[in-house]
C-alpha atoms as an extended CHARMM CRD file, in Angstrom:
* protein
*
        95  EXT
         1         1  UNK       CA            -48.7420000000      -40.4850000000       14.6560000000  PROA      1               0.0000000000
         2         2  UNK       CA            -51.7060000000      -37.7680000000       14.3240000000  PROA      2               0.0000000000
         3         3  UNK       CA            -50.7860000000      -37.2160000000       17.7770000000  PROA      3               0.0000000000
         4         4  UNK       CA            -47.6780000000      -35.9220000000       16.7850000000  PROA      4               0.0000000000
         5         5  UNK       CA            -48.7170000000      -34.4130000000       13.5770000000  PROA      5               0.0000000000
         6         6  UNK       CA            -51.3870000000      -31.9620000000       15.9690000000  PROA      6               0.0000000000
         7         7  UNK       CA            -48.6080000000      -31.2940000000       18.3400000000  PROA      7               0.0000000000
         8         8  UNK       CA            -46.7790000000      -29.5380000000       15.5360000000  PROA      8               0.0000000000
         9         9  UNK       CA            -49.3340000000      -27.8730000000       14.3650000000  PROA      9               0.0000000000
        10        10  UNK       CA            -49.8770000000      -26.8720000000       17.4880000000  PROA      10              0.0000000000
        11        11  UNK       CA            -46.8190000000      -25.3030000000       18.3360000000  PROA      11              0.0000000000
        12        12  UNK       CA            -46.6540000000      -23.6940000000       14.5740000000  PROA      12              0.0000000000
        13        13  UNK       CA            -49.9510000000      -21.7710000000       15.1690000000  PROA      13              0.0000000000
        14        14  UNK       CA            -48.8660000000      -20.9060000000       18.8090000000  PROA      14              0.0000000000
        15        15  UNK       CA            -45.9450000000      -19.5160000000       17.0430000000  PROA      15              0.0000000000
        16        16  UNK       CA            -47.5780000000      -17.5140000000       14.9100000000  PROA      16              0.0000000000
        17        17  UNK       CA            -50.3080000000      -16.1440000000       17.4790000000  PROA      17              0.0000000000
        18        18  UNK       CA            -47.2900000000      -15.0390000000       19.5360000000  PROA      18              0.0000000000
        19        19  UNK       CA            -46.0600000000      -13.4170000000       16.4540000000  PROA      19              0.0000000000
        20        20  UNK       CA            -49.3190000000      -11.2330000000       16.3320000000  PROA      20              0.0000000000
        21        21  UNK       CA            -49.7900000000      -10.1700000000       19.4320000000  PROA      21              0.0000000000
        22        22  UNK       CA            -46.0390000000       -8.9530000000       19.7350000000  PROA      22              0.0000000000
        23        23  UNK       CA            -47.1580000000       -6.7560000000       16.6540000000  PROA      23              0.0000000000
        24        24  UNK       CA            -50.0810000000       -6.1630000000       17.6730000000  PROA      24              0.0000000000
        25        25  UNK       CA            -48.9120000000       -4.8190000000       20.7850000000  PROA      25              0.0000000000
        26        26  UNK       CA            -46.5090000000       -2.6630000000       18.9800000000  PROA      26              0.0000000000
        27        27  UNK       CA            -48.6540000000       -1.3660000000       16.4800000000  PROA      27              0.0000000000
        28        28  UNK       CA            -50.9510000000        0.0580000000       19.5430000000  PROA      28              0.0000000000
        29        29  UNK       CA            -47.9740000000        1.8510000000       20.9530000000  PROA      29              0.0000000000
        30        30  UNK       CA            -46.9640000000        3.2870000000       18.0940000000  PROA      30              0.0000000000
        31        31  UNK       CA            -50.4370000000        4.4930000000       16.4630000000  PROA      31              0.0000000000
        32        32  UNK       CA            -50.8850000000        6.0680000000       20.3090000000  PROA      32              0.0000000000
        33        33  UNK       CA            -47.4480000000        7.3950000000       19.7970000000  PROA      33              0.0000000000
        34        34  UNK       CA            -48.1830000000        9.5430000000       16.6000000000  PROA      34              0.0000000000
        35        35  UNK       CA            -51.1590000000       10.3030000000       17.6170000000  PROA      35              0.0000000000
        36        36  UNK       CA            -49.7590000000       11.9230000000       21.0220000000  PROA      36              0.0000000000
        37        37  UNK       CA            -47.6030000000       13.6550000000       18.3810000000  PROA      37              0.0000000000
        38        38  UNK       CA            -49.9960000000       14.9730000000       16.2750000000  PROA      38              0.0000000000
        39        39  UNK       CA            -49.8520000000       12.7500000000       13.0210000000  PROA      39              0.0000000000
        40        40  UNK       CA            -53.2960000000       11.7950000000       11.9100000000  PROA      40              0.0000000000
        41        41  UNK       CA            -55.3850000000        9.8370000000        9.2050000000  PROA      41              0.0000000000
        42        42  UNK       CA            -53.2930000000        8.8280000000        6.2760000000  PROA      42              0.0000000000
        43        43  UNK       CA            -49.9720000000        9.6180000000        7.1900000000  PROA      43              0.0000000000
        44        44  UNK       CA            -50.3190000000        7.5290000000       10.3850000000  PROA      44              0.0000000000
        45        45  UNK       CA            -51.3910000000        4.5480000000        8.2440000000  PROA      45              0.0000000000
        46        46  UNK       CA            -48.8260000000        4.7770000000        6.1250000000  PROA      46              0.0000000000
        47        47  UNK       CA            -46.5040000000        4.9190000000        9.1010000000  PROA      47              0.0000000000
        48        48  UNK       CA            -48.3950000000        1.7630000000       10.3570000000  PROA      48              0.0000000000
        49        49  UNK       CA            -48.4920000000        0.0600000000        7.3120000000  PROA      49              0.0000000000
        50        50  UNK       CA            -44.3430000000        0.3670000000        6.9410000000  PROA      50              0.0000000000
        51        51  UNK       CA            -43.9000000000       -0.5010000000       10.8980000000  PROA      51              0.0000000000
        52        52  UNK       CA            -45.5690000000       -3.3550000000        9.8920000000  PROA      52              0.0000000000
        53        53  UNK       CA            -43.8690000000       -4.9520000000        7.3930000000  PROA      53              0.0000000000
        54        54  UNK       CA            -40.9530000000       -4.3870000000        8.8740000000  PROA      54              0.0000000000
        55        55  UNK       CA            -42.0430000000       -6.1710000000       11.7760000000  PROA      55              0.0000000000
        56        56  UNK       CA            -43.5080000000       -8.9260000000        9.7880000000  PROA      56              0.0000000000
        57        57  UNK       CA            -39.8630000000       -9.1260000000        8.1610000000  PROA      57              0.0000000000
        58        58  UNK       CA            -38.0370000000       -9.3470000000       11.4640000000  PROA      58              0.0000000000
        59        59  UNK       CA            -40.3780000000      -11.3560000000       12.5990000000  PROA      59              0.0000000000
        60        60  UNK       CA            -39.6790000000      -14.0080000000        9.5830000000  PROA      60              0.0000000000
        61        61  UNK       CA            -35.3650000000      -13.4400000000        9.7310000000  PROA      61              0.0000000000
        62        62  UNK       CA            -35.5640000000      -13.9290000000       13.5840000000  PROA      62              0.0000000000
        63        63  UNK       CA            -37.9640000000      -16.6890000000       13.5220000000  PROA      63              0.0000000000
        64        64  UNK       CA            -37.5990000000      -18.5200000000       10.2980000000  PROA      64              0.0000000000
        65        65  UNK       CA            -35.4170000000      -21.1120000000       11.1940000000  PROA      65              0.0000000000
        66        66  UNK       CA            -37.9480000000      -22.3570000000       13.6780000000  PROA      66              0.0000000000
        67        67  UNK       CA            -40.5640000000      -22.2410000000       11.4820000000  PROA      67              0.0000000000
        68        68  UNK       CA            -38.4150000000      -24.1420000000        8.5890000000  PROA      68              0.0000000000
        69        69  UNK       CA            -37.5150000000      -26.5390000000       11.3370000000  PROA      69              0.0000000000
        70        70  UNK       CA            -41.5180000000      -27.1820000000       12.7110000000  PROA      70              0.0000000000
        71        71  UNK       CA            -42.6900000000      -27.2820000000        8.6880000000  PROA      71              0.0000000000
        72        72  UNK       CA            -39.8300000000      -29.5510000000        7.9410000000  PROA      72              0.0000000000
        73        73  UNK       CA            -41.0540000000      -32.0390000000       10.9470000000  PROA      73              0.0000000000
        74        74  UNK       CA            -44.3800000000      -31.5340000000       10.5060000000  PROA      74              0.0000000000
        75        75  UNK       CA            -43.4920000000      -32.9110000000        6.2810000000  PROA      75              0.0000000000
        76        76  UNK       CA            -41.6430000000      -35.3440000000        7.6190000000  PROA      76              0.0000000000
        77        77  UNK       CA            -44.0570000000      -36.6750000000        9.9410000000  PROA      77              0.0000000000
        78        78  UNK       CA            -47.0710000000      -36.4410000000        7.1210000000  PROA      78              0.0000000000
        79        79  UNK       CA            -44.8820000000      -38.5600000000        4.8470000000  PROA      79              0.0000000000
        80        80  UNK       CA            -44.0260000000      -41.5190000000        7.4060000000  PROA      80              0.0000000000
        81        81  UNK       CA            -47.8040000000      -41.0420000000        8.1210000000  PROA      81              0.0000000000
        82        82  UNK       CA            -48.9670000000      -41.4370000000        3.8900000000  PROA      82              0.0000000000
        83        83  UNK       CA            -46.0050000000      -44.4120000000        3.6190000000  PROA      83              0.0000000000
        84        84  UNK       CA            -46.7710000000      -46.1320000000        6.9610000000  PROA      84              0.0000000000
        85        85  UNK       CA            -50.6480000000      -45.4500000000        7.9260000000  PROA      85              0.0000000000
        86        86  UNK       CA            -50.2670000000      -47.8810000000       10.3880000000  PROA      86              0.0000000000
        87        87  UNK       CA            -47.6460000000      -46.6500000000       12.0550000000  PROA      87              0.0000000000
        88        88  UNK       CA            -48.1440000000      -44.9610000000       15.8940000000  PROA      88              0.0000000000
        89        89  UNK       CA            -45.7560000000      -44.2210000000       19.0060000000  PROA      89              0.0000000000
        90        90  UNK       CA            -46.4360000000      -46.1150000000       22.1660000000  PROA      90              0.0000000000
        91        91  UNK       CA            -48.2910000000      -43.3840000000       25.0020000000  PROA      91              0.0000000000
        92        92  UNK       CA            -46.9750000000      -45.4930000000       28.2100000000  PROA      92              0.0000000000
        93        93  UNK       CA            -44.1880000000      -46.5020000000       29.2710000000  PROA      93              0.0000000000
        94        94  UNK       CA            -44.0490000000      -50.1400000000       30.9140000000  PROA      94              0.0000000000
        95        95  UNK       CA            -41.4790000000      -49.9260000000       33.6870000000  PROA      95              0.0000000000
C-alpha cells in the first residue's frame, strides 16, 4: 500500500516540477525579451510578476483536474491505508 501511496506522490511532485520549469522557461524568455526591448528594473518585474500568475492560473485550469484526480487517489489510498493497515497489493504475478 505505501508503495502505491509514494507512486502518487511521485507523479504529483513530477507534476508540479514540470509545472516550474515550463514557467521557468518562459519567464527567461520573456525577462530576455523586455530586456532586448529596453524595459528595465521595476517595470520588468512587474511585467514578470503578472506573466506569472497568469501562468500559474493556466497552469491550475489546464491541469487541475489531474491534480484533483492524483489528490483524490492519493486520499483514497491514505484512508484504505488508516482503516486497513494491513492491507498490501501482491508485487508478482504467479503464472
Amino acid at each position: 500500500m505505501q508503495s502505491a501511496i509514494d507512486f502518487i506522490l511521485t507523479l504529483i511532485l513530477r507534476l508540479v516540477a514540470a509545472v516550474m520549469a515550463v514557467i521557468g522557461v518562459i519567464e527567461a524568455a520573456l525577462r530576455r525579451l523586455l530586456s532586448d526591448a529596453g524595459i528595465h528594473g521595476e517595470l520588468q518585474s512587474a511585467i514578470l510578476i503578472i506573466a506569472a500568475i497568469m501562468l500559474i492560473i493556466g497552469a491550475v485550469r489546464l491541469l487541475g483536474g489531474v491534480f484533483g484526480f492524483l489528490i483524490t487517489v492519493l486520499l483514497i489510498l491514505l484512508i484504505v491505508n488508516l482503516l486497513m493497515p494491513g492491507l498490501h497489493f501482491p508485487t508478482t504475478a504467479h503464472i
